[in-house]
C-alpha positions, 0 to 999 in steps of 0.5 A, spaced: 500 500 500 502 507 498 503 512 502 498 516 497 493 511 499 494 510 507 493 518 507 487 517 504 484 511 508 486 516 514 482 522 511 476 518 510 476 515 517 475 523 519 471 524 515 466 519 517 468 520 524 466 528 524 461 527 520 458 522 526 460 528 531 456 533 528 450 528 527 451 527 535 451 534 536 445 535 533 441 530 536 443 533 543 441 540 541 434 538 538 433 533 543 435 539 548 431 544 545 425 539 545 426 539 553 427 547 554 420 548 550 416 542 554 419 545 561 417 552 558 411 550 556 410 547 562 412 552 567 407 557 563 401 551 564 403 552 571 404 558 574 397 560 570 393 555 573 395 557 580 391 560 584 393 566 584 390 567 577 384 569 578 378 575 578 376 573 586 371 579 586 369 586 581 374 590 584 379 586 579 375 589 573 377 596 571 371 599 566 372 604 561 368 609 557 362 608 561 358 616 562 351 614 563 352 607 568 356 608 574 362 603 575 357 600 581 352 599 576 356 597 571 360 592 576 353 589 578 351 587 571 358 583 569 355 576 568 362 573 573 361 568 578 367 569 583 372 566 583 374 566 576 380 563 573 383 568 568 386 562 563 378 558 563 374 565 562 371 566 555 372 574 553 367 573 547 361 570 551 362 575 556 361 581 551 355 577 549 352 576 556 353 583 558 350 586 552 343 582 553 343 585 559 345 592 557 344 597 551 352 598 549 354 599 543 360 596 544 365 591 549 372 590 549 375 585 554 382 585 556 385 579 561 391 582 564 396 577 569 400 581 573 396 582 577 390 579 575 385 583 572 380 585 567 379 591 564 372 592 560 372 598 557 365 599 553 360 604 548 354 606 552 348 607 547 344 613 549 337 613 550 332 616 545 325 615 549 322 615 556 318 609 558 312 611 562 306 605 563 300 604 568 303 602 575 298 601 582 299 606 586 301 603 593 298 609 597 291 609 592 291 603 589 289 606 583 293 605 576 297 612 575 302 613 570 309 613 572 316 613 568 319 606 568 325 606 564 328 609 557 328 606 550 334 606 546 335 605 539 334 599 537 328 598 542 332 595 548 328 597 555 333 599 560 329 600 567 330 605 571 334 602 576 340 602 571 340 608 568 339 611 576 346 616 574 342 619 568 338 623 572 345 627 574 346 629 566 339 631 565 342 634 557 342 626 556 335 625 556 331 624 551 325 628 550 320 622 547 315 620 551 311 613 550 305 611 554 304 604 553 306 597 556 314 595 553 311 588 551 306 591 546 311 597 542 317 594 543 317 589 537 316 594 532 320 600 535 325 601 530 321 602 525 317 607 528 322 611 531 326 611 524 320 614 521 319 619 527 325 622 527 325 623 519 318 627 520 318 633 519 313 635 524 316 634 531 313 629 535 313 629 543 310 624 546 307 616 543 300 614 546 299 606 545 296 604 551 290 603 547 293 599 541 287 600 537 289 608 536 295 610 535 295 617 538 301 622 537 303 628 540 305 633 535 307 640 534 300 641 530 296 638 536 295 630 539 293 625 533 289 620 532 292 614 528 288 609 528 291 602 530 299 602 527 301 598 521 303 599 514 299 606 514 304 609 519 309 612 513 303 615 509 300 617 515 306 622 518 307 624 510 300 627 510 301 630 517 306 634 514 302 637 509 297 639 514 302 644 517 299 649 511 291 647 514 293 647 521 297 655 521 290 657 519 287 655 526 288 657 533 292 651 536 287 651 542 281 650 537 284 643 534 282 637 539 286 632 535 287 631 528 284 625 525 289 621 520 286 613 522 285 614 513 290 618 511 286 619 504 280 623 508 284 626 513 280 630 518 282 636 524 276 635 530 276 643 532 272 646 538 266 649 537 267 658 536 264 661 543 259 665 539 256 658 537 257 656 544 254 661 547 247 660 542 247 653 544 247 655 552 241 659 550 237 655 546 
């Protein structure tokens, strides 16, 4: 054998031997790093399922963005049983529990670890409608007319528990009024007020306590509409015609309009003193 051979049968065999070290080395790192990850993963696993990580009572939750609800009120409503683990609580069935339960127009969930907290931070929907039903009177026994809640846009009744912080805000209160039992108007709520707040008469007050006639307070008078159905669009757009006929008679001589057909509107008038005073005499 030449020493050209030898000298190559020595390369290989280092060759092969480096090779397999470098292999080695390999798996030890892989094997290493499989290990560290396990461990870290691990360890997060652990320290996040401790006890410590956990909302124990409404305190831990910082709120956001609430004017209308104070942070008492608003604390009451979040749907938590306590203790609650931070790693099992669902932020997305919070938000949809919450909003069943008040008008927001939005809800964005934080979870924080260090400490362990909450932060909700919310966009209240404003009123646009008081509430007032027949309630008994305790002291007459009698059914007497009183506020209950407010309405917003989207027809959703806030009672007035709730809303106890509005009363110091009076600026944010509406100016509609409802009469009537919620469970009656609610269903056609977002219809109606669309096309309220499009009129160009001004609307004050809803009267459906008698679900068969609609009755309006308006800027022209009180009117009478008849039950609500697919009339009601044509019914205001008449109304706004009448404006012309209406400047023509003193507002204290208008009883009520009567728009139940909107193709035969009529205004029911007083009668004129002198006329009163004949039928006195007769």
């Amino acid at each position: 054998m030449t020493s050209k051979n030898v000298v190559s049968t020595t390369r290989l065999k280092n060759r092969r031997d480096e090779i397999k070290n470098q292999r080695r080395w390999q798996t030890f790192v892989a094997v290493s790093r499989g290990l560290m990850i396990m461990c870290f993963a691990g360890g997060v696993f652990w320290v996040l399922t401790l006890p410590h990580w956990v909302i124990r009572d409404s305190k831990q939750i910082r709120l956001q963005g609430n004017d209308l609800l104070s942070d008492e009120e608003l604390r009451s409503l979040i749907p938590l049983q306590y203790p609650q683990s931070l790693l099992k609580l669902s932020t997305s069935q919070l938000t949809e529990d919450l909003q069943k339960k008040v008008p927001l127009a939005n809800i964005v969930v934080t979870r924080e670890l260090l400490p362990p907290s909450l932060t909700i931070k919310v966009t209240e929907k404003k009123p646009v409608a008081i509430a007032l039903a027949p309630v008994v009177s305790p002291k007459t026994k009698k059914l007497e007319m009183k506020q209950i809640g407010y309405i917003d846009i989207d027809g959703i009744f806030v009672s007035n528990k709730v809303y106890k912080k509005i009363h110091q805000k009076p600026e944010q209160l509406p100016s509609l009024k409802i009469f009537g039992t919620p469970q009656f108007y609610l269903p056609y709520w977002q219809d109606l007020y669309d096309l309220i707040n499009q009129s160009n008469v001004k609307i004050t007050e809803i009267d459906w306590q008698n679900p068969t006639n609609l009755i309006l307070t308006t800027e022209l008078g009180k009117v009478h509409l008849g039950g609500y159905n697919s009339k009601f669009p044509q019914q205001l757009m008449i109304l706004e015609k009448l404006k012309v006929i209406t400047a023509k008679i003193p507002r204290e001589r208008i009883i009520y309009i009567d728009l139940t057909d909107p193709e035969t509107p009529s205004i029911k008038e007083k009668k004129p003193p002198k006329e009163e005073k004949e039928e006195k005499k007769e």
